[in-house]
Every structure is written in C-alpha cells, then in structure tokens.
DOPAGU-310096 format. One record per atom (N, C-alpha, C): x, y, z. Coordinates in pm, whole numbers, plus 50000, padded with zeros to 5 digits. Each point is the difference from the previous one (the first is absolute). Last residue first. Layout:
// residues N
XYZ...
***
This chain:
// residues 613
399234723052471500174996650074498724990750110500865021949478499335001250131500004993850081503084994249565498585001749989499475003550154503814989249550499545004850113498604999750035503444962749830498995007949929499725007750161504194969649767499425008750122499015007649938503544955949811499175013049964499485002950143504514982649842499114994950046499025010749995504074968549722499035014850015499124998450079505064972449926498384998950014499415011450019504964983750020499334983649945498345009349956503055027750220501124990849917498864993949915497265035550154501274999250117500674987749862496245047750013500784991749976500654988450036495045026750070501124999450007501004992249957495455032149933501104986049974500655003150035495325023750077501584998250056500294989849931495195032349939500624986949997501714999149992494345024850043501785005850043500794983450001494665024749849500564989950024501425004749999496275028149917500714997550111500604990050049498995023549492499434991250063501005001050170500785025649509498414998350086499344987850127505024990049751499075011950024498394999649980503714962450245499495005249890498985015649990504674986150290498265001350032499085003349787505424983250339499124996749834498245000650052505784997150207498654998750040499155007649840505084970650124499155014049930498535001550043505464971250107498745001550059499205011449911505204969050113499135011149953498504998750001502604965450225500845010249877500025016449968498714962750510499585003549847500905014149927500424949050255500705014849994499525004749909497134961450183501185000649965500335015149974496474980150262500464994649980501544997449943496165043250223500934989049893500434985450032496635047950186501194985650024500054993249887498355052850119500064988349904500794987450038498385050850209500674991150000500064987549979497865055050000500014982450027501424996249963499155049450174498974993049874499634986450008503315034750311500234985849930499035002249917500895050450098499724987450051499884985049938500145052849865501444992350108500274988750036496175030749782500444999050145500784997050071499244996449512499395014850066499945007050111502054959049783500915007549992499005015750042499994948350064499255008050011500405016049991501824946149917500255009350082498685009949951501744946749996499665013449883499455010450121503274945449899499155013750118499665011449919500894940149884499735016449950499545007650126502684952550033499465001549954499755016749957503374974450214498994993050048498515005549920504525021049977500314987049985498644990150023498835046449785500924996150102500404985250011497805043849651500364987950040501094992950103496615044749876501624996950008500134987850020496425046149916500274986250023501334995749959496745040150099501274999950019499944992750004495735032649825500874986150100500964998749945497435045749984499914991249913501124986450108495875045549909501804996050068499864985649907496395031049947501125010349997501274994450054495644981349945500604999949871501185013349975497994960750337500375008049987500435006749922498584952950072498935006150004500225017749998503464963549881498554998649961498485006650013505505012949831498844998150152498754995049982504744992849745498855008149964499264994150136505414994349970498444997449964499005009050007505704989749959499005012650074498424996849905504424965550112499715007449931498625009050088505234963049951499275009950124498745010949898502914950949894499835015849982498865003350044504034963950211498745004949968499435010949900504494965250142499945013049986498254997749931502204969850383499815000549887499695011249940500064994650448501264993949930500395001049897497335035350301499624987249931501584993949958499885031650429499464997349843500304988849955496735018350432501384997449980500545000149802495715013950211500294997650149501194996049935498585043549780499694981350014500704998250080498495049849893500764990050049499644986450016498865051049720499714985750127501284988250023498905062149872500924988550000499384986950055498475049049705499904992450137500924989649965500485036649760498815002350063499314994750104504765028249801499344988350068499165002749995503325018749640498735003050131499384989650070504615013549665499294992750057498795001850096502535030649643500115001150132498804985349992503375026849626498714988250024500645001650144501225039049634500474992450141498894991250040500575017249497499375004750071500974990550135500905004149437499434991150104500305010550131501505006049550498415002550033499314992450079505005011049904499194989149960498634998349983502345031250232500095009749867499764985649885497175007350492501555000549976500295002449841495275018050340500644988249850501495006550016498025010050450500245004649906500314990149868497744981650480501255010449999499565003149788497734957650133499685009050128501575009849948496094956649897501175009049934500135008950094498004949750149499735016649952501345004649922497614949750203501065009549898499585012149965498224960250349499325005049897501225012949958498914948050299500765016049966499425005749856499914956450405498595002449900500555014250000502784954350116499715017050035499085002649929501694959350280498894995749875500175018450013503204958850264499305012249978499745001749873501754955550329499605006849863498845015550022503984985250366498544993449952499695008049877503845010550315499964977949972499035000549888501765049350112498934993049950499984983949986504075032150001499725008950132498404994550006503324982749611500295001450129499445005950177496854978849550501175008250043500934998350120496234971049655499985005550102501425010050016496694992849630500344987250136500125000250062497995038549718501264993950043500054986950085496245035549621500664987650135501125001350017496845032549725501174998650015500284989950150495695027549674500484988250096501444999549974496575040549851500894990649967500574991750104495695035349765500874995050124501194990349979495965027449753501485002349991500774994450107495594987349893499655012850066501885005550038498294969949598498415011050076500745005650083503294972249873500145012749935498255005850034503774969150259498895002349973499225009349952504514968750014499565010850004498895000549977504574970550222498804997749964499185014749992504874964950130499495015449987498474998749876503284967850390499525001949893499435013449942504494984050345498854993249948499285006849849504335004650335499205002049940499184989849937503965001450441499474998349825498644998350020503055042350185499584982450043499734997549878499055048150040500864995749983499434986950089498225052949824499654983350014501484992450004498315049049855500684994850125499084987550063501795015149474498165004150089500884993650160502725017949532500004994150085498504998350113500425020049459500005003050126499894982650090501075018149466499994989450118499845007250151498965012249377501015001650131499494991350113499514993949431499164999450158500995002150089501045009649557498575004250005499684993250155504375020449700499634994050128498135001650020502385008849526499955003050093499014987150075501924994049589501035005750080499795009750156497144976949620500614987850093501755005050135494795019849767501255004550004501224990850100494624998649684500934994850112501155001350002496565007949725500685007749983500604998150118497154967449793500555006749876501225012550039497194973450288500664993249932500565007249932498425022750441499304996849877501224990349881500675020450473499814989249975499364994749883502795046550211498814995849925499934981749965501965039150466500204988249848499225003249932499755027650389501195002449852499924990149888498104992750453498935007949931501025003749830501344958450298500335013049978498575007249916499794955350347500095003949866500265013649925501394969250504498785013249940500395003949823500794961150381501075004149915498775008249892500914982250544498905004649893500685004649879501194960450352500265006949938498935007649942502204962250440499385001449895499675018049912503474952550268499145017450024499054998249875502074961750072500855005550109499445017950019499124962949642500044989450181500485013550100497265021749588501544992150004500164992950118495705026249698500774997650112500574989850011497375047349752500894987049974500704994350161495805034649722500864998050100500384984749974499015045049639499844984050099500475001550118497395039449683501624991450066499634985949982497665053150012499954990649922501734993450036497225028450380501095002249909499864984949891496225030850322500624986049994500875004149934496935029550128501305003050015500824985049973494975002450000500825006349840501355002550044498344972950373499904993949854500165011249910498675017850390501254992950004500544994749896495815025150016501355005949991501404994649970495124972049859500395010050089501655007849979497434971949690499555013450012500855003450148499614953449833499255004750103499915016749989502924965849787498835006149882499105001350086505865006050035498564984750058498835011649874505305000749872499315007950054498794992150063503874969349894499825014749905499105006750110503474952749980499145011950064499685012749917502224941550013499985012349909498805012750085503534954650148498005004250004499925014849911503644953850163499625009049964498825006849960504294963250243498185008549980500035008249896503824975050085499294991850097498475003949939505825007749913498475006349983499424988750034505354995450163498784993749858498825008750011504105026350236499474985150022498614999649864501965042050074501084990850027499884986950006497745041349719499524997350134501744988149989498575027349619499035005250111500184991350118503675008949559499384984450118498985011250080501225025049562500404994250113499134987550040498985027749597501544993450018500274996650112495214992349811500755008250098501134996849986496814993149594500704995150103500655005550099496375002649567500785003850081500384988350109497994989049571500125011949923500685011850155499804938349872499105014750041500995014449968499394958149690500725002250076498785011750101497914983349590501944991250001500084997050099495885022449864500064986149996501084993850044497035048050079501594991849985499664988850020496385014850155500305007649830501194997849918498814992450490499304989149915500685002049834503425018150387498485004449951499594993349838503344998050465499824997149932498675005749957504115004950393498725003649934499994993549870503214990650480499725002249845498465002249969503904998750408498525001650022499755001449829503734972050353500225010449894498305000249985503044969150216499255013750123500405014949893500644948049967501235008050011499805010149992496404973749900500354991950132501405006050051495845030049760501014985849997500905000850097495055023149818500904998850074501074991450000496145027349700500494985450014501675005450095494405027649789501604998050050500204983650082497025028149592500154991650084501564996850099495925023249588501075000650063500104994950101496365017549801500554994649824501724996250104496395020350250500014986349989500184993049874500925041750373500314999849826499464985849977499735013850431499375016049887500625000449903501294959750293498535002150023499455013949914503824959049905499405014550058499225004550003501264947050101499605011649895499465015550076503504954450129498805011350045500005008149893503664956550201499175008249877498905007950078504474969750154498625003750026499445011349892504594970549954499574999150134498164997550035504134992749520499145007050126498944993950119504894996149769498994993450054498955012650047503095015749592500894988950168498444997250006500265019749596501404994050015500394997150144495304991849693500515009750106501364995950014496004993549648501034992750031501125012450062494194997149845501095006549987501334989450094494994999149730500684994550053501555008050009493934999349927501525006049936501184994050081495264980049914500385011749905501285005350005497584952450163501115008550048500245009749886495034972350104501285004649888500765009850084495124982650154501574991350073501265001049868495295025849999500554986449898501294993450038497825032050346499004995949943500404988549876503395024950249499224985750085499164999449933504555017449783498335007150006499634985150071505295017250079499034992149936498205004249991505875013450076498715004849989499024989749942505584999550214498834993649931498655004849992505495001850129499045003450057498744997049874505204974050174498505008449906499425001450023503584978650219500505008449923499345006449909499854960950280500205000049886499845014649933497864994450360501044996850073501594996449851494985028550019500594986550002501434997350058495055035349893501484999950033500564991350029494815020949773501004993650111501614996549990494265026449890501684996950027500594996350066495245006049708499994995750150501895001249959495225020349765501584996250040500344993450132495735017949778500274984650059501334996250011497485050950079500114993549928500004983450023501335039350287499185009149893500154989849919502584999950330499465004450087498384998149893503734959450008499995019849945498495003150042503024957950231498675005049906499795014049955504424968150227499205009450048499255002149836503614967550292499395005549869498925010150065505234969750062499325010250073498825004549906503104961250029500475005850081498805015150047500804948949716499265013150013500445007250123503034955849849499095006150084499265015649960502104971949567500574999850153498745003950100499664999949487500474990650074500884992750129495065030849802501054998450043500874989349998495645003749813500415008050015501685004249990495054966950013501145000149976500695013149954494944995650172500735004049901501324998250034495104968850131501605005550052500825007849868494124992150134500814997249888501815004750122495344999850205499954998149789501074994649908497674993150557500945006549917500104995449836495935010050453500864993449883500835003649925497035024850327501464998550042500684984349913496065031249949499484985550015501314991150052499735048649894498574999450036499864985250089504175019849864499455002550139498484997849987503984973649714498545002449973499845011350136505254989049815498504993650131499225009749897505374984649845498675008350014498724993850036505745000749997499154990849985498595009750060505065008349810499195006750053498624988749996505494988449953499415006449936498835006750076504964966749930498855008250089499465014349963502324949749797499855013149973499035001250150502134963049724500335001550119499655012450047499324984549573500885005650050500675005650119497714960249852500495004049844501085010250084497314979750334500864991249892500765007149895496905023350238501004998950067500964987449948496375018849711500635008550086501364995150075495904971649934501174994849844501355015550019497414979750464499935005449901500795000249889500114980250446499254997349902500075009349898501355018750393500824984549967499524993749870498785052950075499584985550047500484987449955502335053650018499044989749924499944989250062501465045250274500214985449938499254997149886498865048550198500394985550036500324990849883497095046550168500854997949915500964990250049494925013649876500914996950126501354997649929494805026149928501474994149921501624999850125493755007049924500755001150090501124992749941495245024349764501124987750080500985004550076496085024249747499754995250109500904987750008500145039049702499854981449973500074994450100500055044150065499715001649934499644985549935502355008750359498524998750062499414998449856504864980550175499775004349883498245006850006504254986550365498504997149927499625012849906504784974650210499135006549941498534998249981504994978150290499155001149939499365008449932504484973750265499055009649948499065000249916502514964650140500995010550057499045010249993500334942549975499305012449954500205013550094501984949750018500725011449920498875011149988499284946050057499485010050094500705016249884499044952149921500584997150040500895014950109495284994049794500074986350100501715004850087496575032549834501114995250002500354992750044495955025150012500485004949888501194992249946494554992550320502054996149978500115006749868496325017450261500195000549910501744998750028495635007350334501414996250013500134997549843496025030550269500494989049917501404999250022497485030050304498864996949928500514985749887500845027750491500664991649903498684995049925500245047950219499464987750036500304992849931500235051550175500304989749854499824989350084497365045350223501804987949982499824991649865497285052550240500094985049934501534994050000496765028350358501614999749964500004986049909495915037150182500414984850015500754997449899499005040550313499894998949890500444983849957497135025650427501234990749945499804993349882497045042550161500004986150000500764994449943500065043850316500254996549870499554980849988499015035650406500284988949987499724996449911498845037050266500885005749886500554987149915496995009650420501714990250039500765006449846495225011450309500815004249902501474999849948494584996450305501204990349958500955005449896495685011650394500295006049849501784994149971495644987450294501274998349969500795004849911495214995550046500145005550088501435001750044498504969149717499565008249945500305014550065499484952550164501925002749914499615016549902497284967950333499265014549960501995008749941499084950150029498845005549912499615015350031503724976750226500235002049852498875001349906499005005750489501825011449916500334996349894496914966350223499405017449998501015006149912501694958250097499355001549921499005012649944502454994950434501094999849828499074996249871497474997150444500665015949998501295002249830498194957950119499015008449958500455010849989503014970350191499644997849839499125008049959500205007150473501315003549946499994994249802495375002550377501084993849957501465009649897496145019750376500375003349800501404988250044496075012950387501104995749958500334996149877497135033650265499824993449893501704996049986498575039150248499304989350065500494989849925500285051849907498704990449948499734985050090503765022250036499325012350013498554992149987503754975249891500145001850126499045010550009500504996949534499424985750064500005003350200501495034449772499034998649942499564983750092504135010649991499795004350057498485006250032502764974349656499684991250156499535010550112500435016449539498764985950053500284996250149502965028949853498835006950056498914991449988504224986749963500105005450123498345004150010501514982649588499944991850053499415004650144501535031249698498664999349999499664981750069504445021049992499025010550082498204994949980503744970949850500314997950113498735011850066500405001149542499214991250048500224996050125502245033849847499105005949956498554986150030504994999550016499655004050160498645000749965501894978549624500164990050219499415012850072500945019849580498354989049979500274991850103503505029849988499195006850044498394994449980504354974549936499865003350157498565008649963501254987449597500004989650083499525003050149501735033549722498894995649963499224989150060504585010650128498985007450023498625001549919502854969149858500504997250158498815016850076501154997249520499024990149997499944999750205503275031549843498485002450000499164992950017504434984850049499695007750095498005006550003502694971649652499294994550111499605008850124501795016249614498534996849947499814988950188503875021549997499055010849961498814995849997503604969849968499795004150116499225009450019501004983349582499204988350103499835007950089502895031249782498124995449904499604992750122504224999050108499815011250064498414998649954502394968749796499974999450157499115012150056501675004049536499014991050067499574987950080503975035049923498275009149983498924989749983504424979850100499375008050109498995010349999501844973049610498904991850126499855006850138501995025249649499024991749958499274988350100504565021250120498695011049948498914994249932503504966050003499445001350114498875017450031502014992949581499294987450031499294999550129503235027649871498925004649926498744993550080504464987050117499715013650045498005003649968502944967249746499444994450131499435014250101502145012249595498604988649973499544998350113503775025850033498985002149999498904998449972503824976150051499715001650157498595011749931502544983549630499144988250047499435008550127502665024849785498504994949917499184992850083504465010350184499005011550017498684997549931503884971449936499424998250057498785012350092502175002549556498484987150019499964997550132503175037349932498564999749966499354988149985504014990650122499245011950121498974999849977502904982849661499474990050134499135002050093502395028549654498694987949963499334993350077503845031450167498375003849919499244991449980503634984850072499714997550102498735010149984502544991249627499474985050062499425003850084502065036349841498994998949919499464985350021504005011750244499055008350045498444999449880504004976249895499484994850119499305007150047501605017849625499254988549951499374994550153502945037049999498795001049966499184988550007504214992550141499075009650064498834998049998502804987749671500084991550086498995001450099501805032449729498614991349897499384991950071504155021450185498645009150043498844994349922504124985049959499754992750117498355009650047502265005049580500164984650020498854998650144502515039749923498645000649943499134985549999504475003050188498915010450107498925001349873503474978349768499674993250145498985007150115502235012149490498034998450024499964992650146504015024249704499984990650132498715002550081501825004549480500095004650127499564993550049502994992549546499344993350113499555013350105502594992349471499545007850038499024994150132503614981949605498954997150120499995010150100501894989649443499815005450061499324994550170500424977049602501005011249914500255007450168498754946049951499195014550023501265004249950499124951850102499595005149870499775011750028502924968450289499085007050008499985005749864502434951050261499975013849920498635006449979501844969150390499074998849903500375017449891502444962850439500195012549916498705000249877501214963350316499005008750016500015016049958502844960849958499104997749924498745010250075504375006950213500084999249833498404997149927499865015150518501114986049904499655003249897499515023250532499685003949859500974984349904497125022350550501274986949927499935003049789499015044950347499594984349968500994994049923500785045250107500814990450079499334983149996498835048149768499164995250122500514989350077502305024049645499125007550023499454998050147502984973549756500725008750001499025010350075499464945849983499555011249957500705014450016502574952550125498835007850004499535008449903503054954850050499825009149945498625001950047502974968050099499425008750087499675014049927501854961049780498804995450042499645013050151503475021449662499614984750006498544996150049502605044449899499684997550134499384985249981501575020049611500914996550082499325001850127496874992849677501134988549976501385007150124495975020949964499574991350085501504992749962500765040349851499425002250094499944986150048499925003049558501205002650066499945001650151496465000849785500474985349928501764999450090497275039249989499064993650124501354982649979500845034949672500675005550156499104989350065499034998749556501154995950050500745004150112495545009349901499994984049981501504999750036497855042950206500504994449855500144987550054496075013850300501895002749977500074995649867495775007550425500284997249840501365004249960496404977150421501065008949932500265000949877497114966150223499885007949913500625011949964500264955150236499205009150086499535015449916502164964149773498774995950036499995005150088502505023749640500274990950121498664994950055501435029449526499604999850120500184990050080501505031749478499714985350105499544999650130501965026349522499035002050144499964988750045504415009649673498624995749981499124998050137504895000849867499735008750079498495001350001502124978749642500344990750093499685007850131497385014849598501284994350007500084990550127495885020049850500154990349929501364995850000497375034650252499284995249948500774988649963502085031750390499634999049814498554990350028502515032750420499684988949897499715000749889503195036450272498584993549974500114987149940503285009350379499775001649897498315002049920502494993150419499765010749997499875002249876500964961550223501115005449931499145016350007497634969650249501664997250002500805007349944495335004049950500125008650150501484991950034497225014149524500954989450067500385004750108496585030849771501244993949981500424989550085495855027849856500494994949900501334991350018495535021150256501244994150050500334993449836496355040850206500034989049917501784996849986498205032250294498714990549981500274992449903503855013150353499105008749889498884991849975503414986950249499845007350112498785005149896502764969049915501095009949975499235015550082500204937749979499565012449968500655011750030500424958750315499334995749785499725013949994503794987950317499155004650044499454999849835503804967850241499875009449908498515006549986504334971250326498485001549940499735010949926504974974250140498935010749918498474997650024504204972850153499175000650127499235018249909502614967349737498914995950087499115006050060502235016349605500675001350147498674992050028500665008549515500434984650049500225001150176498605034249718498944997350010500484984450040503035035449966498955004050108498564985949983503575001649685500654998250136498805004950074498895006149622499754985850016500794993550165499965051249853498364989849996500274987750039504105020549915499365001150129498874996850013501445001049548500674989350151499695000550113497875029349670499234989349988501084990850088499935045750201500064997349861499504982049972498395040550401501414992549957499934990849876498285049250178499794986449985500584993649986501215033950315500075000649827499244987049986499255021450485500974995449972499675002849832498415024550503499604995349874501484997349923498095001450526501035000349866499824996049919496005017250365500974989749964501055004449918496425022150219501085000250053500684985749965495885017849780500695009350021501645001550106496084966849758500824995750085501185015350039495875001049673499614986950066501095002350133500895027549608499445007150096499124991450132502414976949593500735010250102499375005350092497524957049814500595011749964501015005050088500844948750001498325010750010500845016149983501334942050075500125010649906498625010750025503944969850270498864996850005499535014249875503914956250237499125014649935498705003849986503714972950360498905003349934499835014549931503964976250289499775007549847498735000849941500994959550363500965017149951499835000349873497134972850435500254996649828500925014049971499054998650460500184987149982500334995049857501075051250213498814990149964500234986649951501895035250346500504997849884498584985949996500045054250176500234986049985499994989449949499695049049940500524996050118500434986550040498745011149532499755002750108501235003150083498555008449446501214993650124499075002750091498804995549468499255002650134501464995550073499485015049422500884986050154499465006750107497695007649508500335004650135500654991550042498975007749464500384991850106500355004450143496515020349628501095000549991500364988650128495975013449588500764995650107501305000750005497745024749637498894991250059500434994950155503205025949773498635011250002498974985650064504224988249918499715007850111498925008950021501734977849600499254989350098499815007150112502375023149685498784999349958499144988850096504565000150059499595013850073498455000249928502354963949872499975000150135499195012250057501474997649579498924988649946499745004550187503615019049891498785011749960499084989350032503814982850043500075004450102498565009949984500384952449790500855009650009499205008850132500074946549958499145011950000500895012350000
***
C-alpha cells in the first residue's frame, strides 16, 4: 500500500493503540473508530499489506466487523475492500461475519484447529466459509424496533383477550339485570295480589262479624256452612277486583313421525324446499343402489312433506357433502363436497345445471341474500370466494387474504331485515364467517360494484371486522323478517357451556375511503345450554308460533333439542332424542296455523307438530 493509498484510508478509519495502566491479559488490541470517537488515543499510519497479514497471524488479535458507518465494504483483517469474483471475494462465517475469502482462508489455516472467528471468537472451520452474491451491504439495527413490534403484538393479544373478557362479564351482567327486573315484576305483582287478597279477608271477616252479630241479637243459632253459604249467594255485596288475566295457554311440539333416511348413517344437513313441498337430505347413497355401485356417490335424497315418501336419490358428489343451502327465490338448491365442487342443482328435475371446480376444499356455502344471481363459498384454507350463476367457468372475486386462522366452519350472508324498523335499515350488507377460533363480519364495500360485467378484481370488496367472541366456535345463522343473527360458541375459556348470541350489526362512525363504515356488534340476548355438544350442531332462529314479533332459538344438544323463547329469555321446550341432532328447520304452510319441526340426526328425520298443550 503506498503512502497516499494510506492517507486516503484515513478519512474512513484510522488505527488506535489503547495503553493502560495495566497490563492486560491479551497485548495489543485494536480497535477501529473515528478520530473524534477516541480523542485521547495515538493515532498511528495504516499499516501496509505485511503488516496486515503480520497483524492478522497474532493470536492473541481480535478484530472489531466494521468501520462504525452504515454500510461496511471492507475486510475487518486486512482493511481491504472486497470483490465480487477474485480471490479477495465476500464471504461469511456461520455466525455470519463477513471477510475476504482470502484473508478468512488464511486466517483459519494458520491458527489450525483453534481457529476462531476474528469478530466474535466463535469456533470457525474452513467448510463454513460461504460466499456472498452482493456488490454492496448496507444494515441498521432494527433490535429496539424488533422488540417494540414485540410489544405491540403482545399488548394487541392482551387487548383481545380483555375485550372478550369484558364481552362476556357484560352478557352475564346484562343477563342478571334481566332477571332482577323480573324478580322485582313477580314481586310487585305479588305484593298487590297479597293486598287485594288481604282487603276481600278483611271485607268478609267484617261481614262474617255482622251476621254473627245479628244472629246473637236475634237469639238464633246460624250454623257456620250456612253462614258460608249466605256470603256466596249475597257475593254481590262484595265488590271483587283482582285484575286476573286468563292464562295464556303455552303451545309445544309434539312427536308426530319418524322417517329412516339412512341405514348406514352420514347425514349432515338438510333443506326444505316449500315451493315443491320436499325435503333434501344430504347423505350417502343407499348400499343398494345402481348410484353407489357405479359411483359410489353422495348426493341429495328427497321426501314428500305431504306423505314423507321418498322419490328419488340425486347422485352428486364423490366425497362427503359438506355444506348446502336452497336459494332464497326458486328450486336451486347448493352444495359443496369434499371433492372439490361446488354444484347447483334444480330439485324439481333433479338436473345438476352448473358445476364449478374449487382449488382447495370447500367448507360452507350461503347464498347472498340482496343479490341472488350470487353466492358465497368458504374454504378449508380460510379463503371467502364469490361466484355468480351468470359465470359459468370460474368465480369472478376472491379475498386476497386468509379471513381467519383455522378451517371456516359457518357461514351466513346478512343484509338489511324486512320489519321496517330502525335497527334493521342500519344493518350493513356482509357475511358473517366463523373459524374454530373467532369469528368475523366481513362488510361488503358500498365502493364495489358486483355486477358481472363491471367487477373490479382490483379492488378490496369485503373488509373484516373481528366480533368479540373467542373459544371454539360454533354456528352462525340469519334471520332476514326481522334482521337478527345467531352466533354460537361451544364453548370458551371464561364459558364450559354452549352459548347461543341473538346480535344485530350496526354501522356506526364516518364512511372510510373503502366505503365501508365501523360495524359495532349489538347484543340482543344470550342463552345458555347446560353444556357443549360434542358434535358440531347448526344452531337456528325460528319463527314463533304464536308471536309474530319474536322468534325461537333452537340448538341441538347431546340428548336431544332446546329452544328458547327469545321474547322473554326463557326455555320454550325441550325435545329428547335418541340420537345427536344435526340440523333442524321449522315449516308453517301459508294461510294456515299449522307449525311443523324436522329434525335431523345420522340415520333419521323426526317430525314435531305444534299444537296446545
């Protein structure tokens, strides 16, 4: 190295010798950093490429990586830069330092099998030299940002955590305000009845007094039956006034038929169709059949509800059905397989019209409810796809993200209810979606356009809100007369027992620049089962039989169906079973007051007719 080549190196680094007082166990450490870094050291000449190597053969050298700047071009032995492609070429160490190839090569060979790292003193060997593909390496030091993401992230767990558990304590909160305003009702109404009561005791205690006081005046001994018989033929003279409503009489379902669907069992879900009055199960083909021979197929097998005879089995699928559902407006019926297709069929001529081929498993389906040229399909790697009838190929969106962390489970499409009231026009158009582990409103952008022809595959059409629910989840269920929506869980950490939410979705703060709005969850009521089921149930929101402003809460349990009373809070009935029931629909023909329950389970449909206790 000449003597100018040296003094131009002094502008980046220069070599300090540190002396003490005392004498240090290793001699001669260097160490490199600016001038104005060490203001009371001696500054020496660099020393030339012999002295490099003499300096870089002293045992007792450690050598410091870098030069103190943000980007390190040189060899922390020789002080040279590196190359690309000679023999001085980048390289690194498996703790990851970085040195010319021929200073590190030199380096481990004369310090032998005790060869260290020059930097960090780890054990260093020849075959752990790796060369590096760069011109340049430029590094800062993200460790305090590292550790604040760290932070964050653990402080955004313990948020999460908080708030469901604040959800939950104010369900239960709620809950108990509800039975202590009726506690307090009972106690009110018994208090009055209790003085109504007392003031017809004293009012015949006074006119009892004055017969007998009549009789003693007169002489005349008045038997005691007579005297109670007087008082209820002069009951006229009593003026009586209890206010005493005549008890309204509380109808129940009642097992009305059993209808085997399955010898060898598999039935998962169901449909009723009102318009062709059937019912389409979805299951196995029958051992027998030319179906399950030929293709081993599972498909949709169809009931009579007039005469509960079955017509016919549509072969379908060639794996398990996994999830179907009936368009709101027609004889579609859809379904989802385990094989990787989703499938539109007409129940009236049992013909599969359209057929689409999904690139992972789907899960659960649901047609949209304020488009019914459209349909959403969930899958099993927690992706949410749209499809529309009109497209034959492919569907036409897909969320680029995973909506959730675990397999999809549910799903229920939501729009506005058709009750007129307040609550319901603030509804938000969406779904809701749910994962073993939370569940989701993923609100449809007012911005999009979903129409086939002008669908913008580049914008984000359903954003995601988190709902404060956590444990595993269950089923999700919507009731568009009066906009409500069901959301189960099995159970949770801070809940052993299956919970049932009856919520209703508002918009709430300023449109964002997506044209989506802030969704706020609203409770309406919560029930509770006595534990959860083993088996996963779908949980649904019924039509009242005699109320035409509420509506029932049914749920299948290990022992059979509980249905709830969602006007008051209260049980309803309670169904015994035999076997775990599936799913379940209730079915009132129109103009008429007849109310009729199926229920699902592996092997069998059972029917329930309501009727007056």
């Amino acid at each position: 190295m000449t003597s100018e080549e040296g003094n131009s190196d002094t502008n980046d680094s220069i070599e300090v010798t540190l002396t003490t007082g005392q004498e240090l166990p290793q001699a001669n450490v260097s160490i490199l950093a600016p001038p104005q870094q060490l203001p009371d050291a001696s500054i020496t000449e660099p020393l030339n490429d012999g002295s490099s190597k003499s300096r870089a053969q002293d045992e007792n050298l450690v050598l410091s990586q870098g030069d103190g700047t943000d980007t390190n071009i040189q060899c922390v032995i020789c002080m040279e830069e590196w190359t690309l492609g000679s023999e001085h070429r980048i390289c690194c160490l498996r703790c990851g330092h970085l040195f010319g190839r021929s200073c590190i090569e030199r380096w481990i060979k004369d310090k032998g099998q005790n060869a260290k790292c020059p930097t960090c003193n780890k054990s260093a060997k020849k075959i752990d030299i790796r060369d590096l593909w760069c011109k340049s390496i430029k590094a800062s030091d993200d460790t305090e940002l590292s550790e604040i993401k760290k932070l964050l992230e653990k402080e955004r767990k313990s948020h999460k955590t908080d708030s469901a558990i604040i959800f939950q304590q104010n369900l239960k909160i709620e809950i108990l305000h509800d039975e202590i305003a009726k506690l307090k009702k009972l106690v009110m109404d018994y208090e009055k009845k209790e003085v109504k009561y007392q003031t017809i005791i004293n009012r015949m205690n006074d006119r009892i007094n004055q017969r007998i006081a009549q009789a003693d005046v007169g002489g005349v001994v008045t038997d005691i039956s007579d005297l109670h018989q007087s008082l209820l033929e002069d009951d006229q003279d009593i003026p009586i006034d209890m206010d005493v409503q005549p008890r309204e009489l509380k109808g129940m379902f009642h097992f009305a038929q059993r209808v085997d669907s399955s010898s060898i069992g598999g039935c998962k879900s169901f449909a009723l169709c009102p318009n062709s009055s059937i019912i389409l199960v979805a299951q196995p083909a029958p051992a027998a059949s030319h179906a399950a021979q030929v293709f081993g197929a599972y498909g949709l097998r169809k009931y009579s509800i007039l005469d509960t005879n079955v017509r016919e089995f549509i072969p379908l699928h060639s794996k398990i059905i996994t999830s179907i559902q009936l368009k709101p407006f027609g004889d579609l019926i859809l379904t989802a397989g385990q094989d990787k297709k989703v499938r539109l069929t007409s129940s009236n001529n049992n013909i599969c019209v359209q057929s689409y081929q999904t690139q992972f498993e789907p899960t659960c389906v649901s047609w949209c409810q304020h488009r019914d040229q459209q349909f959403y399909v969930g899958s099993g790697n927690c992706y949410v796809t749209l499809y529309d009838i009109r497209n034959t190929s492919d569907y036409i969106y897909q969320t680029s993200q995973r909506v959730a962390s675990t397999r999809l489970l549910s799903m229920a499409s939501v729009t506005k209810g058709c009750n007129g009231a307040q609550e319901s026009s603030l509804q938000p158009d969406g779904i809701i979606v749910n994962d073993s582990k939370g569940c989701q409103f993923m609100e449809i952008s007012q911005a999009s356009d979903y129409d086939l022809e002008t669908i913008d595959r580049g914008i984000e059409h359903l954003t995601g809100y988190p709902m404060p629910f956590d444990g595993l989840m269950g089923t999700v269920d919507f009731h568009k007369p009066t906009g409500l929506s069901l959301i189960s869980q099995r159970r949770s950490p801070h809940s052993p027992n299956a919970t049932h939410n009856l919520v209703r979705f508002k918009q709430i703060g300023p449109t964002e620049e997506n044209g989506c709005k802030k969704i706020e969850c609203e409770r309406v009521k919560t029930f509770f089962s006595n534990r959860s089921a083993e088996l996963l149930s779908q949980s649904r929101i019924l039509r009242h039989p005699t109320l035409s402003d509420s509506v029932l809460i049914g749920s299948g349990e290990n022992a059979g169906v509980r249905l709830w009373d969602a006007s008051d809070q209260t049980e309803y009935q309670t169904i015994k079973t035999d076997m775990f029931v599936r799913d379940m629909i209730m079915y009132t023909p129109e103009n008429t007051n007849q109310h009729m329950l199926y229920t699902l389970s592996e092997k069998n449909i059972n029917i329930y007719r309501w009727d007056y206790a």
